[in-house]
FIVOPA-251298 format. One line per 3 residues: their letters; for each residue z, x negated, y of N, C-alpha, C. Coordinates in steps of 0.001 Angstrom, whole numbers. Layout:
BEGIN
a) Z X Y Z X Y Z X Y | ... .
END
This chain:
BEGIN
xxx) 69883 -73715 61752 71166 -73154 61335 71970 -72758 62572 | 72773 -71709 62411 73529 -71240 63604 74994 -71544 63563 | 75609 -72213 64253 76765 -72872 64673 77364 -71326 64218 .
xxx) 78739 -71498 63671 79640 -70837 63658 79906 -70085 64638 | 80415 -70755 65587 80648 -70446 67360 79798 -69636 67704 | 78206 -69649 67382 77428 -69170 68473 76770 -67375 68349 .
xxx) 76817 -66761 69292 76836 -65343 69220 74730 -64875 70079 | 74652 -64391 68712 73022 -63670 69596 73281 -62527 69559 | 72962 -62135 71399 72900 -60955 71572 71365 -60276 71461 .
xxx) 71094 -59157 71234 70154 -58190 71389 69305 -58130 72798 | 70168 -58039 73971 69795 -58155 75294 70669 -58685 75956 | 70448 -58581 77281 70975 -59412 78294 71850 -58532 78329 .
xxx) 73652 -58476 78956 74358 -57184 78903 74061 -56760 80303 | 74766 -55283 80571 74561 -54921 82270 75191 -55706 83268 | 75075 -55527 84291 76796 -56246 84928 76708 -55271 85985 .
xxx) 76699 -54131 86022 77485 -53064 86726 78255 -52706 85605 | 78631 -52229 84633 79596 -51583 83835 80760 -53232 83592 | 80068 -54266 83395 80952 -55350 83162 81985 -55535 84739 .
xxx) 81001 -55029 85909 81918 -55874 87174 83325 -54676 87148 | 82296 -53437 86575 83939 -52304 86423 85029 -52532 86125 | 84422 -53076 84585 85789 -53456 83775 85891 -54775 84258 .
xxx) 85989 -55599 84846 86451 -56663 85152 87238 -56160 86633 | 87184 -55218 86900 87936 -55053 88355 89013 -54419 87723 | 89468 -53934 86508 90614 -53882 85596 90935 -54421 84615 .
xxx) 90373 -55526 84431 90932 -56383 84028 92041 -57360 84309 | 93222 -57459 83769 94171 -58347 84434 94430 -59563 83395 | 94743 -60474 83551 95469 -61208 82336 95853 -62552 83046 .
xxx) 97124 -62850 82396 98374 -63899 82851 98341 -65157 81817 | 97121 -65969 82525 97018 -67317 81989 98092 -68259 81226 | 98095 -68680 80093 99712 -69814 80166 99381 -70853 80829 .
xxx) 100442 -71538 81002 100713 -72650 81485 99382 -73810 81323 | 99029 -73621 79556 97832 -74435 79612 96915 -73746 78840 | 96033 -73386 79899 95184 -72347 79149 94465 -72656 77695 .
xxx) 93822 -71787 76879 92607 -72298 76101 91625 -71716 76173 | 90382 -72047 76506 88894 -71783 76485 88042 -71275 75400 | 87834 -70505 74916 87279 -69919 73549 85600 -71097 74051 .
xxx) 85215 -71620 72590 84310 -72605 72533 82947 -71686 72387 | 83266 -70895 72442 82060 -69460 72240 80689 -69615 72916 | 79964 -69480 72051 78357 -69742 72987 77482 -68441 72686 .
xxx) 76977 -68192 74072 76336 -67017 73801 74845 -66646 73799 | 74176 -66530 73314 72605 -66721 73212 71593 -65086 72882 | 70814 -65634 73956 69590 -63583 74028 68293 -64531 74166 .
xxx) 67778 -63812 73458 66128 -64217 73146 65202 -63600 73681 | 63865 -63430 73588 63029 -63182 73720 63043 -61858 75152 | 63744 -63076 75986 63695 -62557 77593 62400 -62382 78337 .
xxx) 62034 -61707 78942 60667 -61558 79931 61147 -60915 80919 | 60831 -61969 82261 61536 -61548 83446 60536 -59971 84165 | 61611 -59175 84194 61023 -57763 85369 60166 -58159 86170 .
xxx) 58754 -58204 86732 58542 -58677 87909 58898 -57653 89414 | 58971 -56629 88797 59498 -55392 90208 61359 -56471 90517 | 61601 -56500 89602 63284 -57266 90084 62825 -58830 90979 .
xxx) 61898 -59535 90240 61619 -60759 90634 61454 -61085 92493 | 60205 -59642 92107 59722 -59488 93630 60918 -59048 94629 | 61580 -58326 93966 62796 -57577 95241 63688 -59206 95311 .
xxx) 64168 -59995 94172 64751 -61266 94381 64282 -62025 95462 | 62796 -61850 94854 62199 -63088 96254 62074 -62551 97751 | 62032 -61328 98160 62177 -61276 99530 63495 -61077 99587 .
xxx) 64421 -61164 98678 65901 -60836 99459 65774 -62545 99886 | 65767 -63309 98907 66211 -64906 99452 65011 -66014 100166 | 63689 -64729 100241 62952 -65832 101131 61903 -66826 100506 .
xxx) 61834 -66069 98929 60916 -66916 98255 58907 -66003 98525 | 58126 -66918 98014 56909 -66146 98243 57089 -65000 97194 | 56505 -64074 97344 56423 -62859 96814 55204 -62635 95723 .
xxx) 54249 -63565 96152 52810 -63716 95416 53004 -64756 94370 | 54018 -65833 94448 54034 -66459 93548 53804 -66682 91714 | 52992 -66912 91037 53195 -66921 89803 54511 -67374 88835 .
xxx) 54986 -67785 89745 56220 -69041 88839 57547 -67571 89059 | 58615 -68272 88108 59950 -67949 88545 60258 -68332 89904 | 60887 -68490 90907 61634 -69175 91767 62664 -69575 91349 .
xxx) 62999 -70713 91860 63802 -71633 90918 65172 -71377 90518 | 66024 -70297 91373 67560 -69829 91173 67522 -68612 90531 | 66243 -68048 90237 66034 -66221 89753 67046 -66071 88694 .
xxx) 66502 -67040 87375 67674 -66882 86440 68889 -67033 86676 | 69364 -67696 87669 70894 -67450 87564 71285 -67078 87625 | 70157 -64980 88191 70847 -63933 87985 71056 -62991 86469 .
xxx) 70615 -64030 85908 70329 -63627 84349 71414 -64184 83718 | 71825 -65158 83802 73124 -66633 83323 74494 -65678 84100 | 74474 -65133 85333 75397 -64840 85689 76533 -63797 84322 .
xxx) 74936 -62577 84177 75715 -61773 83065 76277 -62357 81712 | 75715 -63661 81022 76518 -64203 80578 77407 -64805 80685 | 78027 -65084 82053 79330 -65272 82601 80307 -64627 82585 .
xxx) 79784 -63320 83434 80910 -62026 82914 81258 -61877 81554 | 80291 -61815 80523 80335 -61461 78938 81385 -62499 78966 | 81153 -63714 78809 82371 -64542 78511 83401 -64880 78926 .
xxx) 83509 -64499 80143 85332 -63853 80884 85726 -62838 80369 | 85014 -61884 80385 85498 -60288 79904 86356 -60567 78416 | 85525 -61378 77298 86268 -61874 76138 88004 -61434 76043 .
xxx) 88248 -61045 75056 89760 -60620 74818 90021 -62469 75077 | 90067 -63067 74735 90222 -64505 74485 89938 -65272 75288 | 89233 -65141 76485 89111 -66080 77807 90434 -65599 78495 .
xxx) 90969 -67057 78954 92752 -66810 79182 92727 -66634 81358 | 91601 -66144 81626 92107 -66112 83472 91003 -64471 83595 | 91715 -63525 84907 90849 -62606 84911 89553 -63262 85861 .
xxx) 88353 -61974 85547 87260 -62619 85996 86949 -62127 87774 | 88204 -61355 87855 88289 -60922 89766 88908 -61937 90034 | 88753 -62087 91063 89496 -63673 92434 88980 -64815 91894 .
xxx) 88052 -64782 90789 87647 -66112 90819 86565 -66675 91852 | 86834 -68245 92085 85847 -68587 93347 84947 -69561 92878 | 83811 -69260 93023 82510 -70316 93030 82772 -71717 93356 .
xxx) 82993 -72470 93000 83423 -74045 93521 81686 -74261 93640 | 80630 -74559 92953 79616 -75681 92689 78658 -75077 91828 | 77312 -75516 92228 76030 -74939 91290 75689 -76245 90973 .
xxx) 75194 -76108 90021 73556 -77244 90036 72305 -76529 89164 | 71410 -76411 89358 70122 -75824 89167 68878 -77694 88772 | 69171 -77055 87303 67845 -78268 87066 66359 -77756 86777 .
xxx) 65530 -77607 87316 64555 -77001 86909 63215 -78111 85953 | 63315 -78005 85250 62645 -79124 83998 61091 -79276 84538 | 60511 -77425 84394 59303 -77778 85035 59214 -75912 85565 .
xxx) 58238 -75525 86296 57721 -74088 86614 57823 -73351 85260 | 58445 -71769 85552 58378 -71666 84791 57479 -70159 84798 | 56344 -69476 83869 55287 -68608 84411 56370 -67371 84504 .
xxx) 56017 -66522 85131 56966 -65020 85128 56161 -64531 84261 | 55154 -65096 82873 55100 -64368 81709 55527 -64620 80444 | 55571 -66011 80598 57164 -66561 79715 58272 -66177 79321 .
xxx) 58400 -65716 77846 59712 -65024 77423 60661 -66675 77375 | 61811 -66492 77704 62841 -67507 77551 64340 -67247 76758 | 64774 -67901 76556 65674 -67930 75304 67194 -68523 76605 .
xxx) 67880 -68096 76980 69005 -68358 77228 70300 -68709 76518 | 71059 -69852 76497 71941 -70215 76030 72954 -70475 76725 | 74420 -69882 76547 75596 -70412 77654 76568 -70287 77250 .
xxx) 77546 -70948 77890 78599 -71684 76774 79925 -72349 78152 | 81238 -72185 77679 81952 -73420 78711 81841 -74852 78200 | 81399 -75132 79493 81050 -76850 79116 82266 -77666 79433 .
xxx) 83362 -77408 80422 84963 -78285 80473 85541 -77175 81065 | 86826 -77984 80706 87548 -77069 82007 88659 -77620 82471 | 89852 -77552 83146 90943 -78745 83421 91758 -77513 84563 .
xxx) 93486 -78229 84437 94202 -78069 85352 94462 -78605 86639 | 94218 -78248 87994 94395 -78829 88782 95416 -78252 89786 | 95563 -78700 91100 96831 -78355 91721 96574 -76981 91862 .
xxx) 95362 -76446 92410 94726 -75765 93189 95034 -73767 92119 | 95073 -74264 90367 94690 -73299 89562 93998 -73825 88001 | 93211 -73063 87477 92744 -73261 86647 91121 -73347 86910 .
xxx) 90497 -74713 86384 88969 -74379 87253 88127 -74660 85346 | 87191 -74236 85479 86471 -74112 84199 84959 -73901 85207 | 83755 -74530 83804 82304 -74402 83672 81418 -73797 83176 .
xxx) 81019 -73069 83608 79949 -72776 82044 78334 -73743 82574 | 77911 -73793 81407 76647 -74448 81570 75253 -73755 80504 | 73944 -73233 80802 73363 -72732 80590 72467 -73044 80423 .
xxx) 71822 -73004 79401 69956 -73562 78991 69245 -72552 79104 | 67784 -73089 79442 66715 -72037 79015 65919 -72613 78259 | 65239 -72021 77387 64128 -72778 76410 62816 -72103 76613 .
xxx) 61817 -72491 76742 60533 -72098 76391 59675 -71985 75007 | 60048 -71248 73985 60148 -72123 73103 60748 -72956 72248 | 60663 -74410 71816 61700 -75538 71533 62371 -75792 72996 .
xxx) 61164 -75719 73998 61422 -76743 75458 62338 -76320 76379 | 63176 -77345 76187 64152 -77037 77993 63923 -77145 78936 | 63494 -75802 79928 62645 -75600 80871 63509 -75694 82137 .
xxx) 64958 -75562 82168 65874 -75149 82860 67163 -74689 82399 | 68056 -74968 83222 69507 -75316 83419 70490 -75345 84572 | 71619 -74571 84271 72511 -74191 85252 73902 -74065 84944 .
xxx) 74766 -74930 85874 75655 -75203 85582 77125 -74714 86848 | 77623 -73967 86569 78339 -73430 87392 80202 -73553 87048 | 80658 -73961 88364 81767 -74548 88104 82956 -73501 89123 .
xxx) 83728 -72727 88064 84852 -71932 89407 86239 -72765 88742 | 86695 -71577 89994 87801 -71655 89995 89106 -70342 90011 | 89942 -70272 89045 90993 -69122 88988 92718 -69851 89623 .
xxx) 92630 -69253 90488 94115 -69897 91394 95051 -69219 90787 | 95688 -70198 90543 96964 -70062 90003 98511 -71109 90283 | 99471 -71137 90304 100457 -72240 89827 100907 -73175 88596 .
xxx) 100355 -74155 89449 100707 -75298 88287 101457 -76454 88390 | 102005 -77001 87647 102745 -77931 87538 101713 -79337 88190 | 100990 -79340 88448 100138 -80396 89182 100633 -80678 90461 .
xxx) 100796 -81548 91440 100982 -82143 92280 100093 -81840 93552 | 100671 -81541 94010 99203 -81556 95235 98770 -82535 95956 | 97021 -83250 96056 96766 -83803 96491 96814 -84131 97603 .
xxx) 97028 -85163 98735 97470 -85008 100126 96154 -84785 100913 | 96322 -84092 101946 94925 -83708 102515 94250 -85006 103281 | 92960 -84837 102937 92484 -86021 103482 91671 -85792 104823 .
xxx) 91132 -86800 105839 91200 -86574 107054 89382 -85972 107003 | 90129 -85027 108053 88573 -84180 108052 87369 -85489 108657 | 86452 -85069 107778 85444 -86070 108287 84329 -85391 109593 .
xxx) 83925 -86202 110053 82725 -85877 111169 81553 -85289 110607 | 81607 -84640 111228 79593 -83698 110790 78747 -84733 110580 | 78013 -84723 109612 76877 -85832 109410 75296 -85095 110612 .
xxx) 74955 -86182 111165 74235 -85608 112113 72452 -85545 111278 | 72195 -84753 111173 70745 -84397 110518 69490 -84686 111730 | 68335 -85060 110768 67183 -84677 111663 66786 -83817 112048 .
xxx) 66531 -82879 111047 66101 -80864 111120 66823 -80305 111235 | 67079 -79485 111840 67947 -78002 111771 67005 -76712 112255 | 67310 -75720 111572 66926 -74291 111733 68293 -73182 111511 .
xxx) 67664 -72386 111990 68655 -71505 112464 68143 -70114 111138 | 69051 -69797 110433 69256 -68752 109772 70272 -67277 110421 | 69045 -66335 110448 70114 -64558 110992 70297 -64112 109896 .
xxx) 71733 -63827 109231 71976 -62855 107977 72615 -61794 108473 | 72122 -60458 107925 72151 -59164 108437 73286 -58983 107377 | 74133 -58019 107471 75099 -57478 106261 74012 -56846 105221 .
xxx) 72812 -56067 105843 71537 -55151 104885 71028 -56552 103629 | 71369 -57882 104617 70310 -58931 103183 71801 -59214 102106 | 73236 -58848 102236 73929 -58888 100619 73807 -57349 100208 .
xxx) 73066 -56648 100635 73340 -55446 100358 71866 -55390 98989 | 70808 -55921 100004 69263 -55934 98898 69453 -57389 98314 | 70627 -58111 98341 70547 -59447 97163 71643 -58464 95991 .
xxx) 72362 -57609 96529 73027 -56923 95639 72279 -56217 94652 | 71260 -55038 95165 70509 -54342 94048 69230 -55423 93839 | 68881 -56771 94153 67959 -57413 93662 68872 -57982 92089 .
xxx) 69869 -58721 92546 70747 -59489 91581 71708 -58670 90286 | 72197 -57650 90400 73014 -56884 90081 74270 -57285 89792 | 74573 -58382 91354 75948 -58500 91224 76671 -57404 92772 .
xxx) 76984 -56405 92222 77871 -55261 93279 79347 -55326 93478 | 79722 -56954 93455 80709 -57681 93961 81145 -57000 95509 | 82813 -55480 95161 82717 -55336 96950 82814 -55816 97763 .
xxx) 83324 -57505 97291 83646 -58026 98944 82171 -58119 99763 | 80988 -58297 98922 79456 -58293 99571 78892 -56794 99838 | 79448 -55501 99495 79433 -54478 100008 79400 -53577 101514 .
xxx) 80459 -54057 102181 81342 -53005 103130 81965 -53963 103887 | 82470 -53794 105018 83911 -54252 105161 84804 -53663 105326 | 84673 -52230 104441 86207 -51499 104296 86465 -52087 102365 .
xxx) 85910 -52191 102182 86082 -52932 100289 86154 -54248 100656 | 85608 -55424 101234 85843 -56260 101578 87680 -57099 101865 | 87515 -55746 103498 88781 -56044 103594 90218 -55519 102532 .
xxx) 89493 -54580 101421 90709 -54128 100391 91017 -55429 99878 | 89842 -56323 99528 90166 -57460 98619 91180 -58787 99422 | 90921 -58290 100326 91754 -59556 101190 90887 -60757 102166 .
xxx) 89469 -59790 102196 88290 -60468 103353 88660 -59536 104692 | 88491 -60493 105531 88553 -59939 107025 87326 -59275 107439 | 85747 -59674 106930 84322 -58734 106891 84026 -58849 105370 .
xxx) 82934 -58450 105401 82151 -58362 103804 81332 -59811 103917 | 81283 -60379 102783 80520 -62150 102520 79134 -61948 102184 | 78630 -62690 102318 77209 -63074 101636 77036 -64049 100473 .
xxx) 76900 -62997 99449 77122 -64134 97881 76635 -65230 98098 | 77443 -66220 97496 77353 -67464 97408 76107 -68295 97105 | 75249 -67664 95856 74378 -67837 94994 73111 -67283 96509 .
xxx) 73434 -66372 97228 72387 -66081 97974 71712 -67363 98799 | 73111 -67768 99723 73263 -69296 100125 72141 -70172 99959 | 72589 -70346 98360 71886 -71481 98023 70193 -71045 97869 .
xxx) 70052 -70100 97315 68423 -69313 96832 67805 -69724 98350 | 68518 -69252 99420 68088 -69210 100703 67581 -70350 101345 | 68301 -71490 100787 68392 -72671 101171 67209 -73163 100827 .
xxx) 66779 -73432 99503 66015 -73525 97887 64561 -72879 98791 | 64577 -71477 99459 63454 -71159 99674 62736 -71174 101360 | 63982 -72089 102395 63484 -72793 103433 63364 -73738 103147 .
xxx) 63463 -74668 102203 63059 -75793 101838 61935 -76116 101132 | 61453 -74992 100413 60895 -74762 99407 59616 -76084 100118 | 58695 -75843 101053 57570 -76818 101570 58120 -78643 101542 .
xxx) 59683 -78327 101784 59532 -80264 101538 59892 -80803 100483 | 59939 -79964 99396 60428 -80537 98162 58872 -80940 97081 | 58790 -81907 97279 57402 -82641 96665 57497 -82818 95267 .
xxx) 58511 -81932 94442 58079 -82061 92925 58855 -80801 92294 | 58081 -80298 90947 58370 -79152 90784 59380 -79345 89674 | 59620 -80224 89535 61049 -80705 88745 61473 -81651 89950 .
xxx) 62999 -80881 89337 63874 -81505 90274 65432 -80873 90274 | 66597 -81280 90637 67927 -81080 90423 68170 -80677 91759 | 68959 -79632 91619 69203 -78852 93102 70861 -78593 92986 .
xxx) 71929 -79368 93676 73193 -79494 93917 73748 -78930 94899 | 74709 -77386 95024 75336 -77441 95744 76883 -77097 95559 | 78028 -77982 96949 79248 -77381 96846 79508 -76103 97362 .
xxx) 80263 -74861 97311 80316 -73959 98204 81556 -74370 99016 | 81794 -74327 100347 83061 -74550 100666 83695 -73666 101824 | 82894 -72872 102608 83630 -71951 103207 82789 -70473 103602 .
xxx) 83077 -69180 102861 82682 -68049 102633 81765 -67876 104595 | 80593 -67013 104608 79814 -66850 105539 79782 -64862 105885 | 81045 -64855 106647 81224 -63204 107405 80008 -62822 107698 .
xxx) 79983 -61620 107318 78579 -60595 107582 78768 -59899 109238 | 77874 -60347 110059 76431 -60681 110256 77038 -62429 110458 | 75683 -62483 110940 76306 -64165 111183 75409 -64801 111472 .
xxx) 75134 -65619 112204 74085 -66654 112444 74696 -68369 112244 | 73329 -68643 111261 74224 -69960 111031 72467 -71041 110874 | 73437 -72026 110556 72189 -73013 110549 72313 -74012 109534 .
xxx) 71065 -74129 109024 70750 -75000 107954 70067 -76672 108840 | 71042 -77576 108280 70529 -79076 108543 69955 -79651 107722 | 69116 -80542 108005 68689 -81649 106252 67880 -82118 106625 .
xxx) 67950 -83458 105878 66501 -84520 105996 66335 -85292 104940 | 65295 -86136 104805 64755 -87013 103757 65740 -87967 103606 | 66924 -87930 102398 67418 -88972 102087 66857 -90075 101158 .
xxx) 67072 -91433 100985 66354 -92262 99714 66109 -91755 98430 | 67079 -90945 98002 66105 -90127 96832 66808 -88752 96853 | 66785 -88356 98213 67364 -86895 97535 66662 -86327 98928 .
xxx) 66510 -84612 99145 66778 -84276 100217 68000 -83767 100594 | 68686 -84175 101386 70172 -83659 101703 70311 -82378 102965 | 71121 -81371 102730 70804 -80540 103638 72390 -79883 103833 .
xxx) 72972 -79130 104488 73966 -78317 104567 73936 -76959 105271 | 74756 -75801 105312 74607 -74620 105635 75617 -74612 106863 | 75456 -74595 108101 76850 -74515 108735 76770 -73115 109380 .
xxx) 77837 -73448 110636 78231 -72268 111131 77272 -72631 112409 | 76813 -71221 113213 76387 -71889 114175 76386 -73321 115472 | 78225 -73674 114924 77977 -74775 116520 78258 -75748 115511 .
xxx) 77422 -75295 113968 77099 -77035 113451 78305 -77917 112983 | 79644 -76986 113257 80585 -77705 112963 81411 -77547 110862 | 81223 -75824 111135 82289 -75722 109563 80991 -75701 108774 .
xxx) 81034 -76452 107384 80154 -76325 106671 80318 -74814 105358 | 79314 -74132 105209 79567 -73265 104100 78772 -73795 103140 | 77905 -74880 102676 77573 -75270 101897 76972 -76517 102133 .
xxx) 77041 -77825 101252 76557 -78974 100726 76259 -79371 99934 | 74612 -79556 100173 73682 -80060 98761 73048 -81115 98795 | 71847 -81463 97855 70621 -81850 97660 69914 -81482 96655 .
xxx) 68587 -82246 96804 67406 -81800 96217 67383 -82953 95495 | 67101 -83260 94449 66539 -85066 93872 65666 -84665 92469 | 64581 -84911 93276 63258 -85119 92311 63677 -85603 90586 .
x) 62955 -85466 89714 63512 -85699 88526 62508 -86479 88105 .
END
């Protein structure tokens, strides 16, 4: 039986015509927003492999692989993100919002001949000092089987009657065993752009960039992590497993930066910094399932 709430689409929608209208889109949150409980569901998905392949050399995955790579869909989950901001009835616009947090559960491999069933939905949402931050959270099915899951947490800044938390004291770099050094060209958000079909301008240019209020053009967030996911890819010893990251400070195009991490007791822990190792742009782990 189908929940009241829940909406099947036909296909996946575009998200070039959605990022349009969302770059005119405006709308003036109240005080306390409400979240339409809306769930949105497309069936009988079969991933492109010409898209797959351009995915995996933008972020560094094997190219020969049989499987998905483990973040591919979240370029699939993304367009049901837009669909459900765009909503007359989702109360924040879907420009200036910021990526707070991923998590990527991958249940088990999944074949790139596998049709999958996507499901996504807001899973919380809450007022904080900072704005309005909300979730969506996303299934895949194989079938009955939940093969995979993604859970993505932003944030829409705004003023609120919340208090602001007092800043707490910057902590010391955690010192890692490994480090490698990552070169990002402005050309790799340009081919994660037509791999992903998110044509977000601040990852464009840095004359659109800087319209939005960036000093260069960024390297999507989601790239980050894929990137991360696929230099790691050799020490992660199980093909299920929960993959956590925070985003916390945007990475200017070009840039050289470096990835740390080592074998924690049950996780692998790793971070994205800036080259002298000091500002972090991302903090994760890996933990086997």
């Amino acid at each position: 039986m189908t929940a009241s709430n829940e909406f099947r689409l036909k296909s996946l929608p575009s998200t070039p015509p959605m990022l349009l209208k969302a770059a005119i889109t405006r709308k003036k949150p109240s005080s306390t927003p409400i979240f339409p409980m809306q769930i949105l569901v497309v069936g009988n998905i079969k991933s492109n492999i010409k898209q797959l392949r351009r995915y995996n050399e933008a972020c560094g995955f094997s190219e020969s692989s049989p499987f998905l790579s483990p973040s591919f869909l979240h370029v699939q989950v993304f367009r049901l993100h837009m669909k459900l901001m765009l909503n007359k009835d989702f109360p924040v616009s879907p420009m200036g919002c910021v990526h707070l947090s991923n998590t990527i559960v991958q249940h088990r491999q999944i074949s790139s001949e596998e049709e999958v069933l996507l499901r996504c939905q807001v899973a919380e949402h809450n007022v904080t000092d900072k704005g309005y931050e909300f979730t969506f959270h996303c299934d895949a099915f194989c079938g009955d089987e939940l093969v995979w899951e993604d859970t993505s947490r932003y944030l829409s800044r705004a003023r609120t009657n919340i208090a602001s938390a007092p800043k707490a004291a910057r902590a010391e770099p955690r010192n890692y065993l490994n480090s490698r050094t990552i070169e990002i060209k402005r050309s790799d958000a340009r081919q994660y752009a037509r791999a992903s079909g998110d044509f977000n301008p601040i990852h464009l240019h840095d004359l659109s960039a800087k319209v939005l209020g960036f000093k260069r053009m960024v390297i999507h967030g989601m790239w980050s992590k894929a990137a991360c996911l696929a230099a790691l890819s050799d020490d992660v010893k199980s093909n299920a497993f929960r993959c956590h990251v925070d985003f916390k400070t945007p990475i200017f195009l070009p840039a050289s930066v470096r990835l740390d991490y080592e074998q924690g007791e049950s996780s692998l822990d790793f971070e994205l910094r800036d080259k002298t190792g000091v500002k972090p742009h991302l903090i994760g782990f890996i933990q086997p399932l």
